[in-house]
GUKETI-902994 format. One record per residue (C-alpha): residue number from 1; residue in one letter; x, y, z. Coordinates in steps of 0.25 Angstrom, whole numbers, plus 2048, in hexadecimal, padded with zeros to 3 digits. Layout:
REM residues N
{atom NUM, A, {X, Y, Z}}
...
This chain:
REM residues 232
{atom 1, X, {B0F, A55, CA9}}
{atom 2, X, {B0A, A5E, CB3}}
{atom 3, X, {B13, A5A, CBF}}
{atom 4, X, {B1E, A5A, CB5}}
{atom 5, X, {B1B, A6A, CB5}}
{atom 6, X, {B18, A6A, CC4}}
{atom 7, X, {B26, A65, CC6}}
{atom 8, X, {B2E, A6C, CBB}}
{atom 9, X, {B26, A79, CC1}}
{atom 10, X, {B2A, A76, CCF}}
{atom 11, X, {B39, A74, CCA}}
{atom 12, X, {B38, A82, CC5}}
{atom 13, X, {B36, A88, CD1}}
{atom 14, X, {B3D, A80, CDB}}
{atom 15, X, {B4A, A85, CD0}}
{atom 16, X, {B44, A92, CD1}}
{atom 17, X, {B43, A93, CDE}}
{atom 18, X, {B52, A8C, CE1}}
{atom 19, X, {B58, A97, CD8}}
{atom 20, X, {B51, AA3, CE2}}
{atom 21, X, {B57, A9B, CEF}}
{atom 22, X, {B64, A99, CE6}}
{atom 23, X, {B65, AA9, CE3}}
{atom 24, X, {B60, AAC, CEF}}
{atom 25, X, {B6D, AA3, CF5}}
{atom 26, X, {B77, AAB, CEB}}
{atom 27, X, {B6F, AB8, CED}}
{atom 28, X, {B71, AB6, CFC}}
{atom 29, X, {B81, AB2, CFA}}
{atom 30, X, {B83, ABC, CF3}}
{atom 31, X, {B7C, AC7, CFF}}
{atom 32, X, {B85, AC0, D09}}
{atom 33, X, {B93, AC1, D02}}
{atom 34, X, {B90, AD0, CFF}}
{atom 35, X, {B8D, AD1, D0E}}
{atom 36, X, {B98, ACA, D11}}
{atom 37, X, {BA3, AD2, D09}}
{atom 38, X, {B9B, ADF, D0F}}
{atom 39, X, {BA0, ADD, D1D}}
{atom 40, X, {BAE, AD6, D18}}
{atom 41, X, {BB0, AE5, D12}}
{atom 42, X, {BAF, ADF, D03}}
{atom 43, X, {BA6, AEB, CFE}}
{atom 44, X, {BA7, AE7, CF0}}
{atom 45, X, {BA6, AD9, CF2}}
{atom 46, X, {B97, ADC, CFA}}
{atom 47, X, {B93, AE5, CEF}}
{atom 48, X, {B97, AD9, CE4}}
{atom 49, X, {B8F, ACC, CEC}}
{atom 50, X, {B83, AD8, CF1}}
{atom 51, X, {B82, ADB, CE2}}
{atom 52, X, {B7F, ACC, CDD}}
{atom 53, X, {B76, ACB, CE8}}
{atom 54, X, {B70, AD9, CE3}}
{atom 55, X, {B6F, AD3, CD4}}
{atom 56, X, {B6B, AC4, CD8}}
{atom 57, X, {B5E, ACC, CDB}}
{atom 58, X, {B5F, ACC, CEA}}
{atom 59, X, {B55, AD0, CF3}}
{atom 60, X, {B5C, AD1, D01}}
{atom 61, X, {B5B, AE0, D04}}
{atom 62, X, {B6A, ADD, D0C}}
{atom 63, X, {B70, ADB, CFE}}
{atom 64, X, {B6E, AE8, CFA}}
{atom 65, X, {B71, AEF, D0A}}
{atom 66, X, {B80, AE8, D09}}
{atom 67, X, {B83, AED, CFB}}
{atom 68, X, {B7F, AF9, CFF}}
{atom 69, X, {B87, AF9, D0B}}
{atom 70, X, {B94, AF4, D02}}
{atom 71, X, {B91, AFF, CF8}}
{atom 72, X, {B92, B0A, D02}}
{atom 73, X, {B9F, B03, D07}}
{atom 74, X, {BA4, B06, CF8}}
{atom 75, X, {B9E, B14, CF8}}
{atom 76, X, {B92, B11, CEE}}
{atom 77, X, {B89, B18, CF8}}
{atom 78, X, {B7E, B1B, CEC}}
{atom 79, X, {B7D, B0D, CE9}}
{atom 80, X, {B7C, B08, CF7}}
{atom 81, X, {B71, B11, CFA}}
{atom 82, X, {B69, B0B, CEF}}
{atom 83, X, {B6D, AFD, CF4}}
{atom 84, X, {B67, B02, D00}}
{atom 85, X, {B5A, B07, CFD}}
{atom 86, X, {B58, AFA, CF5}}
{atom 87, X, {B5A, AF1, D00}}
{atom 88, X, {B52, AF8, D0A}}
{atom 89, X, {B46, AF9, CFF}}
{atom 90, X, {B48, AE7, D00}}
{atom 91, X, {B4A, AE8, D0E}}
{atom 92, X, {B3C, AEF, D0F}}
{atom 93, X, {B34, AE7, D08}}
{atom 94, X, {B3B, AD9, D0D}}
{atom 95, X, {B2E, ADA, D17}}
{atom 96, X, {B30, ACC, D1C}}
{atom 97, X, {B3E, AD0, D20}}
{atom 98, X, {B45, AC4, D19}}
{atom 99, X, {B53, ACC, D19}}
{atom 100, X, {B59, ACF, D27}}
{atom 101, X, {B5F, ADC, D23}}
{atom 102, X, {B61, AE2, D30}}
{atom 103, X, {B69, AD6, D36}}
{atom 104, X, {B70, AD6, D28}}
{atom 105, X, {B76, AE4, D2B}}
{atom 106, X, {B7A, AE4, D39}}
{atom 107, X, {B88, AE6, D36}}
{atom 108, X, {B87, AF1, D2D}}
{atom 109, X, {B89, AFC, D36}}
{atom 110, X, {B8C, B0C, D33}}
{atom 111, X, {B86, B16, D2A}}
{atom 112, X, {B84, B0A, D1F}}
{atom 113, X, {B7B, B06, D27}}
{atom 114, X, {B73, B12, D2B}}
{atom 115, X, {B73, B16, D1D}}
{atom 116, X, {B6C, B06, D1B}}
{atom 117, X, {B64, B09, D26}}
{atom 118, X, {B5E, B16, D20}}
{atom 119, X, {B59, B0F, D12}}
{atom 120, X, {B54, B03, D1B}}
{atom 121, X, {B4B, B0C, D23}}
{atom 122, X, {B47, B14, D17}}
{atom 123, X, {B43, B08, D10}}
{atom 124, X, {B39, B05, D1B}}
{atom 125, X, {B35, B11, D1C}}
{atom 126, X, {B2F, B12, D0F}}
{atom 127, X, {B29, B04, D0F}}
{atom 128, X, {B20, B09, D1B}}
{atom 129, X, {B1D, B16, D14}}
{atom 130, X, {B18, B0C, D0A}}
{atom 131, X, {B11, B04, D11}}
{atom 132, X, {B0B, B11, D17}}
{atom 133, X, {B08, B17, D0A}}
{atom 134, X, {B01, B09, D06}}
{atom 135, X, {AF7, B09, D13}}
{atom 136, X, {AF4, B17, D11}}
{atom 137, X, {AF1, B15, D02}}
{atom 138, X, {AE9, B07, D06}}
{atom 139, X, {AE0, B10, D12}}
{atom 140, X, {ADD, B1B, D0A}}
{atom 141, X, {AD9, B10, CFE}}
{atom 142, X, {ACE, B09, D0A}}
{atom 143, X, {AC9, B18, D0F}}
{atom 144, X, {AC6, B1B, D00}}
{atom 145, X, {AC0, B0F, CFD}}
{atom 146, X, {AB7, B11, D09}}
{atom 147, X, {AB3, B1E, D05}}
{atom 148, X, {AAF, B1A, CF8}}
{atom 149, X, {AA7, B0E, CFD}}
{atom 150, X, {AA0, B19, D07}}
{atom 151, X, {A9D, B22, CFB}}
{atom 152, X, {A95, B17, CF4}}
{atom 153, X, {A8C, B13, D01}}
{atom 154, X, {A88, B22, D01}}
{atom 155, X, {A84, B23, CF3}}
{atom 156, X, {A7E, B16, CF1}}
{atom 157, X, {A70, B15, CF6}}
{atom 158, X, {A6D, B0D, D01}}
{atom 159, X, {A66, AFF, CFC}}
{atom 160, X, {A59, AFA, D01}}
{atom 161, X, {A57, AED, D08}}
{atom 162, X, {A4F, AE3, CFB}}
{atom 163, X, {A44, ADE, D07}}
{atom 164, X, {A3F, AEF, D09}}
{atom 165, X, {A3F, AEF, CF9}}
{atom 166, X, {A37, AE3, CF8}}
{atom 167, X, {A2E, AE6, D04}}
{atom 168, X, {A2A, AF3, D00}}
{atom 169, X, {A26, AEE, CF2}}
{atom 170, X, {A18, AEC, CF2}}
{atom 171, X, {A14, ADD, CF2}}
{atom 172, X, {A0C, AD9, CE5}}
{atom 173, X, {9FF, AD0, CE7}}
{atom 174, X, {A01, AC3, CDE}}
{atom 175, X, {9F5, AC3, CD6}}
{atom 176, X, {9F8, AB4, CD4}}
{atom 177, X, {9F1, AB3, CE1}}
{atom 178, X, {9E2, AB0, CE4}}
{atom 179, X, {9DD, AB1, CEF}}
{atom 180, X, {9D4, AA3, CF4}}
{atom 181, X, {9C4, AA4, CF4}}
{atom 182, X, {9C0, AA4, D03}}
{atom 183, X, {9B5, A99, D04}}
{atom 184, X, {9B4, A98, D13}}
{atom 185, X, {9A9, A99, D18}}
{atom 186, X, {9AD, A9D, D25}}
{atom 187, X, {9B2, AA9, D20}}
{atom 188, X, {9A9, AB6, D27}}
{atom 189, X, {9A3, ABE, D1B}}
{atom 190, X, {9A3, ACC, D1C}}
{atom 191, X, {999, AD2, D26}}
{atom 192, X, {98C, AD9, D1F}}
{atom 193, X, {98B, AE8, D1B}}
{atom 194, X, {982, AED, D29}}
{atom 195, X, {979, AF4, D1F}}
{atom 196, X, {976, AE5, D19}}
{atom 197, X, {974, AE1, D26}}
{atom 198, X, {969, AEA, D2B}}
{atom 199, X, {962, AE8, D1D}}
{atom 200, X, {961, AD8, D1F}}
{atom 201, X, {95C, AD9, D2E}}
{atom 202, X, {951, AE3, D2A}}
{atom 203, X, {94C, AD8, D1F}}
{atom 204, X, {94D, ACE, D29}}
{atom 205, X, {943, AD6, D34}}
{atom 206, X, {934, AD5, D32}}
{atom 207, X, {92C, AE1, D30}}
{atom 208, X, {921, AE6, D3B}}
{atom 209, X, {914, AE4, D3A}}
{atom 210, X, {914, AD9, D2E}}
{atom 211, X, {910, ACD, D30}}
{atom 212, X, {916, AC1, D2A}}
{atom 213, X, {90D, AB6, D22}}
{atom 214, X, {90E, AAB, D29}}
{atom 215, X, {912, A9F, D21}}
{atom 216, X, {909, A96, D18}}
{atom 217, X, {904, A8B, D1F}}
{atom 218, X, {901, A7D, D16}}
{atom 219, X, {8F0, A7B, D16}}
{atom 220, X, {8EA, A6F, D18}}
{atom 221, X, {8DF, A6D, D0E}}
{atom 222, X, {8D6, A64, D18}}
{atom 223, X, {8D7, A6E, D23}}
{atom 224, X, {8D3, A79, D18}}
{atom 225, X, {8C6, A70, D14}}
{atom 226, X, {8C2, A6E, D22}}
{atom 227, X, {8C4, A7C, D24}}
{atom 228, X, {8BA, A80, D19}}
{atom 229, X, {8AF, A77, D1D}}
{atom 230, X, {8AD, A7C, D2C}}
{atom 231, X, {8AD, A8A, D26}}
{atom 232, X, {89D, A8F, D26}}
Protein backbone atom coordinates (compact mmCIF):
# COMPACT_ATOMS: atom_id res chain seq x y z
CA UNK A 1 0.00 0.00 0.00
CA UNK A 2 2.56 2.40 0.84
CA UNK A 3 4.73 1.85 -2.42
CA UNK A 4 1.53 2.10 -4.19
CA UNK A 5 1.38 5.94 -2.75
CA UNK A 6 5.11 6.18 -3.42
CA UNK A 7 4.59 5.66 -6.94
CA UNK A 8 1.32 7.16 -7.53
CA UNK A 9 3.10 10.32 -5.77
CA UNK A 10 5.98 10.18 -8.00
CA UNK A 11 3.64 10.12 -11.10
CA UNK A 12 2.22 13.39 -9.85
CA UNK A 13 5.23 14.93 -9.98
CA UNK A 14 7.13 13.72 -12.88
CA UNK A 15 3.25 14.93 -14.77
CA UNK A 16 3.83 17.97 -12.94
CA UNK A 17 7.07 18.65 -13.74
CA UNK A 18 6.40 17.55 -17.59
CA UNK A 19 3.64 20.20 -17.95
CA UNK A 20 6.42 23.02 -16.57
CA UNK A 21 9.15 21.77 -19.52
CA UNK A 22 5.90 21.51 -21.64
CA UNK A 23 4.75 25.27 -21.01
CA UNK A 24 8.11 26.10 -20.80
CA UNK A 25 8.44 24.55 -24.65
CA UNK A 26 5.02 26.54 -25.83
CA UNK A 27 6.09 29.73 -23.63
CA UNK A 28 9.38 29.78 -25.41
CA UNK A 29 7.77 29.16 -29.02
CA UNK A 30 5.71 31.45 -28.52
CA UNK A 31 8.93 34.44 -27.53
CA UNK A 32 10.60 33.32 -30.75
CA UNK A 33 7.78 33.67 -33.22
CA UNK A 34 6.98 37.18 -31.67
CA UNK A 35 10.93 37.67 -32.23
CA UNK A 36 10.79 36.52 -35.33
CA UNK A 37 7.89 38.70 -36.77
CA UNK A 38 9.55 41.74 -34.89
CA UNK A 39 12.44 41.82 -37.23
CA UNK A 40 10.34 40.42 -40.41
CA UNK A 41 8.45 43.99 -39.76
CA UNK A 42 5.06 42.01 -38.53
CA UNK A 43 4.61 44.48 -35.60
CA UNK A 44 1.32 43.30 -34.86
CA UNK A 45 2.11 39.95 -35.27
CA UNK A 46 5.18 40.38 -32.31
CA UNK A 47 2.76 41.99 -30.23
CA UNK A 48 -0.05 38.77 -30.66
CA UNK A 49 2.91 35.67 -29.99
CA UNK A 50 4.79 38.32 -27.23
CA UNK A 51 1.33 38.71 -25.53
CA UNK A 52 0.66 34.67 -25.05
CA UNK A 53 3.92 34.34 -24.03
CA UNK A 54 3.20 37.45 -21.56
CA UNK A 55 -0.24 35.67 -20.40
CA UNK A 56 1.25 31.93 -20.29
CA UNK A 57 3.19 33.37 -17.29
CA UNK A 58 6.42 33.84 -18.78
CA UNK A 59 9.39 34.88 -16.92
CA UNK A 60 11.93 35.80 -19.82
CA UNK A 61 12.75 39.42 -19.14
CA UNK A 62 13.17 39.34 -23.39
CA UNK A 63 9.57 38.86 -23.69
CA UNK A 64 8.54 41.90 -22.36
CA UNK A 65 11.83 44.09 -23.99
CA UNK A 66 10.54 42.75 -27.81
CA UNK A 67 6.95 43.76 -27.12
CA UNK A 68 7.95 46.76 -25.93
CA UNK A 69 9.99 47.25 -28.94
CA UNK A 70 6.97 46.19 -31.27
CA UNK A 71 4.62 48.68 -29.22
CA UNK A 72 6.85 51.68 -29.94
CA UNK A 73 7.01 50.54 -33.56
CA UNK A 74 2.99 50.90 -33.46
CA UNK A 75 3.23 54.19 -31.41
CA UNK A 76 1.94 52.90 -28.03
CA UNK A 77 5.02 54.58 -26.35
CA UNK A 78 3.16 54.40 -22.67
CA UNK A 79 2.55 50.98 -22.86
CA UNK A 80 6.07 50.14 -23.85
CA UNK A 81 7.57 52.08 -21.27
CA UNK A 82 5.95 49.82 -18.71
CA UNK A 83 6.80 46.73 -20.80
CA UNK A 84 10.02 48.05 -20.15
CA UNK A 85 10.42 48.79 -16.61
CA UNK A 86 8.92 45.29 -16.02
CA UNK A 87 11.58 43.49 -17.85
CA UNK A 88 14.45 45.28 -16.65
CA UNK A 89 12.82 44.72 -12.75
CA UNK A 90 13.14 40.40 -14.05
CA UNK A 91 16.33 41.17 -15.72
CA UNK A 92 17.62 42.40 -12.08
CA UNK A 93 16.77 39.85 -10.05
CA UNK A 94 17.57 36.92 -12.72
CA UNK A 95 21.13 36.88 -10.56
CA UNK A 96 22.40 33.64 -12.06
CA UNK A 97 21.99 35.19 -15.50
CA UNK A 98 19.98 32.35 -16.98
CA UNK A 99 18.48 34.82 -19.83
CA UNK A 100 21.27 36.16 -22.28
CA UNK A 101 19.61 39.37 -22.82
CA UNK A 102 22.46 41.45 -24.06
CA UNK A 103 23.24 38.83 -27.02
CA UNK A 104 19.38 38.66 -27.54
CA UNK A 105 19.26 42.54 -28.40
CA UNK A 106 22.26 43.07 -30.53
CA UNK A 107 20.45 43.80 -33.44
CA UNK A 108 18.13 46.26 -32.06
CA UNK A 109 19.84 49.37 -32.84
CA UNK A 110 18.64 53.32 -32.54
CA UNK A 111 16.91 55.25 -30.08
CA UNK A 112 14.67 52.08 -29.14
CA UNK A 113 17.54 50.90 -27.76
CA UNK A 114 18.84 53.81 -25.87
CA UNK A 115 15.49 54.20 -24.38
CA UNK A 116 15.95 50.09 -23.26
CA UNK A 117 19.20 50.68 -22.21
CA UNK A 118 18.11 53.52 -19.87
CA UNK A 119 15.35 51.22 -17.90
CA UNK A 120 18.06 48.42 -17.95
CA UNK A 121 20.51 50.65 -16.18
CA UNK A 122 17.95 52.16 -13.82
CA UNK A 123 17.02 48.81 -12.85
CA UNK A 124 20.27 47.94 -11.67
CA UNK A 125 20.89 50.87 -10.23
CA UNK A 126 18.29 50.43 -7.69
CA UNK A 127 18.91 46.89 -7.02
CA UNK A 128 22.65 48.09 -5.60
CA UNK A 129 20.81 51.01 -3.81
CA UNK A 130 19.21 48.18 -2.34
CA UNK A 131 21.64 46.05 -1.55
CA UNK A 132 23.39 49.32 -0.01
CA UNK A 133 20.47 50.16 2.00
CA UNK A 134 20.22 46.39 3.25
CA UNK A 135 24.29 46.34 4.46
CA UNK A 136 23.81 49.70 5.92
CA UNK A 137 20.59 48.62 7.84
CA UNK A 138 22.57 45.14 8.86
CA UNK A 139 25.92 47.22 10.29
CA UNK A 140 24.14 49.77 12.17
CA UNK A 141 21.90 46.56 13.62
CA UNK A 142 25.56 44.85 14.74
CA UNK A 143 26.97 48.28 16.12
CA UNK A 144 23.83 48.60 18.16
CA UNK A 145 23.83 45.44 19.43
CA UNK A 146 27.23 45.94 20.53
CA UNK A 147 26.53 48.82 22.30
CA UNK A 148 23.93 47.29 24.20
CA UNK A 149 25.94 44.31 25.10
CA UNK A 150 28.76 46.99 26.29
CA UNK A 151 26.06 48.64 28.38
CA UNK A 152 25.33 45.63 30.35
CA UNK A 153 29.23 44.51 31.26
CA UNK A 154 29.36 48.09 32.82
CA UNK A 155 26.40 47.92 34.93
CA UNK A 156 26.51 44.43 36.08
CA UNK A 157 29.07 43.88 38.63
CA UNK A 158 31.87 41.94 38.22
CA UNK A 159 31.61 38.22 39.61
CA UNK A 160 34.01 36.57 41.98
CA UNK A 161 35.90 33.63 41.49
CA UNK A 162 33.79 30.57 43.90
CA UNK A 163 37.70 29.34 45.20
CA UNK A 164 38.26 33.22 46.93
CA UNK A 165 34.52 32.93 48.23
CA UNK A 166 35.24 29.54 49.63
CA UNK A 167 38.80 30.36 50.93
CA UNK A 168 37.83 33.35 52.61
CA UNK A 169 35.03 31.46 54.68
CA UNK A 170 36.36 30.60 57.85
CA UNK A 171 36.89 26.64 58.09
CA UNK A 172 34.67 24.95 60.80
CA UNK A 173 36.33 22.33 63.34
CA UNK A 174 34.19 19.15 62.92
CA UNK A 175 33.39 18.46 66.51
CA UNK A 176 32.90 14.71 65.37
CA UNK A 177 36.60 14.54 65.69
CA UNK A 178 38.65 13.37 68.74
CA UNK A 179 41.75 13.86 69.20
CA UNK A 180 43.76 10.17 70.08
CA UNK A 181 45.08 9.87 73.88
CA UNK A 182 48.94 10.28 73.73
CA UNK A 183 50.30 7.24 75.64
CA UNK A 184 53.93 7.35 74.56
CA UNK A 185 56.17 7.32 76.70
CA UNK A 186 58.71 8.76 74.97
CA UNK A 187 56.89 11.76 74.55
CA UNK A 188 59.07 14.75 76.71
CA UNK A 189 56.76 16.17 79.53
CA UNK A 190 56.80 19.79 79.90
CA UNK A 191 59.83 21.28 81.64
CA UNK A 192 59.19 22.22 85.62
CA UNK A 193 58.33 25.87 86.81
CA UNK A 194 62.13 27.10 87.93
CA UNK A 195 60.48 28.18 91.18
CA UNK A 196 59.67 24.22 91.73
CA UNK A 197 62.83 23.44 91.01
CA UNK A 198 65.00 25.54 93.42
CA UNK A 199 62.27 24.34 96.27
CA UNK A 200 63.15 20.49 95.59
CA UNK A 201 67.03 21.03 95.38
CA UNK A 202 66.84 22.83 98.88
CA UNK A 203 64.89 19.67 100.36
CA UNK A 204 67.38 17.50 98.90
CA UNK A 205 70.74 19.62 100.70
CA UNK A 206 71.36 18.70 104.23
CA UNK A 207 71.48 21.28 106.87
CA UNK A 208 75.06 22.43 108.55
CA UNK A 209 75.79 21.56 111.64
CA UNK A 210 73.17 18.40 112.13
CA UNK A 211 74.24 15.34 112.52
CA UNK A 212 72.37 12.46 110.94
CA UNK A 213 71.46 9.30 113.30
CA UNK A 214 73.23 6.63 112.10
CA UNK A 215 71.18 3.75 111.31
CA UNK A 216 70.15 1.00 113.76
CA UNK A 217 72.38 -1.74 113.86
CA UNK A 218 70.61 -5.59 114.71
CA UNK A 219 72.16 -6.55 118.53
CA UNK A 220 73.32 -9.82 119.07
CA UNK A 221 72.05 -10.99 122.33
CA UNK A 222 75.20 -13.24 123.40
CA UNK A 223 77.58 -10.22 122.51
CA UNK A 224 75.17 -8.08 124.86
CA UNK A 225 75.45 -10.92 127.90
CA UNK A 226 79.26 -11.13 127.56
CA UNK A 227 79.33 -7.43 127.57
CA UNK A 228 77.44 -7.27 130.95
CA UNK A 229 79.61 -9.63 132.82
CA UNK A 230 83.05 -8.17 132.13
CA UNK A 231 81.43 -4.84 133.29
CA UNK A 232 82.77 -4.18 137.21
Amino acid sequence: MFCRRVMVAASFALLGATSLFADEGVLGQKYGGGVHAYFAGDYSGAYEQLTAAVEGGSQDPRTYYFRGLAMLKLGRESEAKQDFQTGASLESRDANKFYNISKSLERVQGSARVELERYRLNARLAVLKEIDRYRKARYEAIQQEESRVLRQQDIAPPEQPAAESSAAEPAEADSSIVAPAVTDSSVEKPADNPSTVESKTEAKKPTAGVKHAAPDKKVNPAASKKTAEAAP
